[in-house]
N, C-alpha and C positions, 0 to 999 in steps of 0.2 A: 418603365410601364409602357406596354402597346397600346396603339390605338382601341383595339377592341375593351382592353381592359379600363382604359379612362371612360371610355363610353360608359359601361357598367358603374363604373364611381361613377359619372357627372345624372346615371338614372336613379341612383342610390339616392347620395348626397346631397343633388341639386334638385330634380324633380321629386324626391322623395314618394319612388315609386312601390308598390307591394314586393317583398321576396318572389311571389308569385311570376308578378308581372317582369320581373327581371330576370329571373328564370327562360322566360317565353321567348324575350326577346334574343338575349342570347343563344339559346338553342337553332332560333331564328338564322339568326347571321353566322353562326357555327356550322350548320347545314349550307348556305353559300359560300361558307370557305375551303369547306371537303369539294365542293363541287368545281369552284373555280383556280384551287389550288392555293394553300397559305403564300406562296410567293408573291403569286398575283393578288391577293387579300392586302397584304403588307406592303402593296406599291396602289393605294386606289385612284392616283391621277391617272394610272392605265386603262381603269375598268371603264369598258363604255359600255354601252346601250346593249349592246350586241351580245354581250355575254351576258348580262341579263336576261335579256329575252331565252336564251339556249338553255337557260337554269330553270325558267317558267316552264319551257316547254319540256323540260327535261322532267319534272315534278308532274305537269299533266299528264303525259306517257307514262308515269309512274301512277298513275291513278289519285293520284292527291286531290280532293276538292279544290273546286275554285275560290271559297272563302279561304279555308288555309291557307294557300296560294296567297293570296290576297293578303295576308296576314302576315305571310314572311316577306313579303316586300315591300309592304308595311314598314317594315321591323329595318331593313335594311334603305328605308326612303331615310327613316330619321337618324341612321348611323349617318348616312351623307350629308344631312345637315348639318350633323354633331361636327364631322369632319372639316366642315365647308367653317362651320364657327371656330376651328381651333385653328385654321389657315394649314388644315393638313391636306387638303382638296380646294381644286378652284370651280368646279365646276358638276351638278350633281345627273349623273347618268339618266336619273328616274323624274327628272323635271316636267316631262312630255306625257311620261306615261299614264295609262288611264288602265283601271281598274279591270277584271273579270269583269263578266257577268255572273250574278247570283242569283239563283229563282228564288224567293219568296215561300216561304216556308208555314203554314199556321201551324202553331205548335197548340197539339190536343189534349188541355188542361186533366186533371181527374177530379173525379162527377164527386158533385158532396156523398153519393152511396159509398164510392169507392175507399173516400175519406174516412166514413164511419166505418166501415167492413175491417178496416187496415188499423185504427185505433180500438177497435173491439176486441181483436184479435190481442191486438197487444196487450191488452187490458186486463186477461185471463194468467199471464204469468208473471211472478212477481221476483225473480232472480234479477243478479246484476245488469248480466248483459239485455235482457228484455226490459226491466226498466230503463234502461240506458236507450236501449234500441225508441222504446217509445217518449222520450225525451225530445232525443233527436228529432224524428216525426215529429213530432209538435211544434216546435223550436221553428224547422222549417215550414209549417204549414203557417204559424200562426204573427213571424216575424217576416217570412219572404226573402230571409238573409242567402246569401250565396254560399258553396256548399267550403271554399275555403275562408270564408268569413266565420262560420260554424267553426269549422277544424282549429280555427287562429282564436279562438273563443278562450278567455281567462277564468277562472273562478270571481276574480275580483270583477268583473264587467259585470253581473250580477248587481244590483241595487236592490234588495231587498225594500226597504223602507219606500221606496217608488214605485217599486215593481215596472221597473225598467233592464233593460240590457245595453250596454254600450258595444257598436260594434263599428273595426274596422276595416271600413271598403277601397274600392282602388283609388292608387293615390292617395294612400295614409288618410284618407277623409272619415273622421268618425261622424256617429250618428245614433241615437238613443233612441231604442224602439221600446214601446211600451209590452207589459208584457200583462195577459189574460192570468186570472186564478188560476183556472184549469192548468196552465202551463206552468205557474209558480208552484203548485200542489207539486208537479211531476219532475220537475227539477228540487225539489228538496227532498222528495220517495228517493233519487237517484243519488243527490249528492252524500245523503244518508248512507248506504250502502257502498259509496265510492269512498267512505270512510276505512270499510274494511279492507279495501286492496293496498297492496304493497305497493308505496308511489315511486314509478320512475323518473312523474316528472309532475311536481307537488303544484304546479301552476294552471296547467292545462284543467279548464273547463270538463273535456270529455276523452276518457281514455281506455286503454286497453285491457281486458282481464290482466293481464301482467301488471298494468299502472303505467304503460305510455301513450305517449300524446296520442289522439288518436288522427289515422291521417288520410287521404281523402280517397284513395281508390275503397277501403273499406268504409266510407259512407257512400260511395258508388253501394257497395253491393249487398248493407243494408235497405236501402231506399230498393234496391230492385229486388230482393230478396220477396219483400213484405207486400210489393205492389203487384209484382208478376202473379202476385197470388188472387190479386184483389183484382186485376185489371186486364187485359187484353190488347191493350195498348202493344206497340212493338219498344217502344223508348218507356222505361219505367226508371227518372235518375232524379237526383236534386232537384234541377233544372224543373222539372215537369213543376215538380211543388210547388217552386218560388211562383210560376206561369197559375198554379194554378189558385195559391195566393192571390196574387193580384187581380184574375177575373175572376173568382170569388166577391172580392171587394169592390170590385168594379160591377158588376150583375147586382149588387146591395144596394146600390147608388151610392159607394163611398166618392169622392173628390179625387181625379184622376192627379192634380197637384199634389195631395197627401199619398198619393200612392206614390207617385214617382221620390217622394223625400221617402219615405218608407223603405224600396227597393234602391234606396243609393243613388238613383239616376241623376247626370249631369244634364240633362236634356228632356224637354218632354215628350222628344219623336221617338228616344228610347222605350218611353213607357208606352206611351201610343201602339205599340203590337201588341200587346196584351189587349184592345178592345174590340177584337174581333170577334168575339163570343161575346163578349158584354153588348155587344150591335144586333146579333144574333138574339140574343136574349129581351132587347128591345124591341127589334121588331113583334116578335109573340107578344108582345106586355100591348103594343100599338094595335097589333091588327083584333086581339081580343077587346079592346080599350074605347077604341076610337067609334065615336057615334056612326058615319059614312059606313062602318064597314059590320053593323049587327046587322 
């Protein structure tokens, strides 16, 4: 076994990381080894600083963002640690190094119109794939789960009797979201008819007219299908929903602590970008509100 390949065991096995997240990372450090050459990859007490650096820069001339960026070297900080802990490296190239810069991004939720317009819509057709289609929609809008958290979704995660979903987020961490009628109604219209497909794959939550799993570029391009329609936004994807989830909930005056368990976060400065609109939304509630300002 190579070093890259123990690395992958010790994120499987040890960290008990998502398939996703292992995925990521590899591809990660797969792309610095085309770059820097498998020889040089498979000796890294050679690899200094230097060629690092000529990889970054090699990536920004290629147009990569600087989060990306940022993200595969990332990826390749914790391989050198990995290394540094198995005594396959003494020393880690990337000890000094400091980050891109990232601009700061507000990401532009969709409007409760847009929500209704896009569930109305769905509401009109009652076949497999559009019940399914408005499942999903729901699912996401009214759990805030991530769009592979959705896709890795079981039939058995369903709790009927609770009317919960059990779901898991990164880092194997599960987490039970509670689930609305409206969304139990529309999950059992669906899994009713997901009776009649021929199953390829009897487990999977949500799947394909054929009966397999279903897998994430096509919930990319349901969510943007139904929203493009609805919206004007340039980004119509999962993403936006979960965002628009949470300042929904946050504009209600839900508890930003209950939202952050809700959306999985290990941190509350994760969920904290989501209250930018919800600030927005206060100040109008303040300046209509406040005695000094009639």
């Amino acid at each position: 076994m190579n070093d890259l390949e123990a690395f992958i065991n010790y994120l499987e096995l040890e960290k008990h990381y998502s398939v996703h997240t292992v995925k990521a990372y590899k591809k990660d450090l797969e792309s610095f080894k085309i770059f820097i050459t498998e020889d040089t990859f498979n000796r890294p007490d050679t690899i200094i600083y230097g060629d690092i650096r000529s990889w970054i820069i090699d990536m920004v001339n290629s147009g990569i963002s600087n989060r990306s960026i940022n993200r595969k070297v990332s990826s390749l900080n914790s391989y050198f640690k990995f290394l540094i802990k198995i005594e396959r490296c003494k020393v880690n190239p990337l000890k000094k190094h400091k980050a891109l810069k990232v601009e700061k991004t507000v990401q532009i939720p969709f409007s409760k119109s847009e929500m209704i317009q896009v569930l109305d819509a769905l509401s009109k057709e009652y076949d497999f794939v559009s019940i399914r289609d408005k499942a999903i929609v729901e699912l996401f809008y009214s759990t805030g789960i991530r769009r592979i958290e959705l896709v890795d979704l079981k039939l058995k995660d369903i709790n009927w009797s609770n009317s919960t979903i059990k779901v898991l987020g990164k880092r194997n961490k599960e987490r039970i979201i509670p689930l609305i009628p409206s969304v139990s109604g529309t999950l059992k219209s669906y899994i009713d008819l997901r009776a009649g497909v021929e199953l390829a794959d009897s487990e999977a939550l949500f799947i394909t007219e054929k009966g397999a799993k279903i897998y994430e570029m096509l919930v990319y391009r349901i969510i943007n299908k139904y929203f493009s329609r609805a919206s004007s936004k340039l980004k119509c994807s999962p993403h936006v929903l979960r965002h628009s989830f949470a300042t929904h909930l946050l504009n209600e005056g839900a508890d930003i602590n209950s939202v952050k368990e809700l959306l999985g976060h290990a941190s509350l400065a994760a969920t904290q970008v989501y209250t930018h609109n919800s600030i927005a939304e206060l100040k109008k509630a303040y300046n209509r509100s406040h005695p000094r300002n009639q």
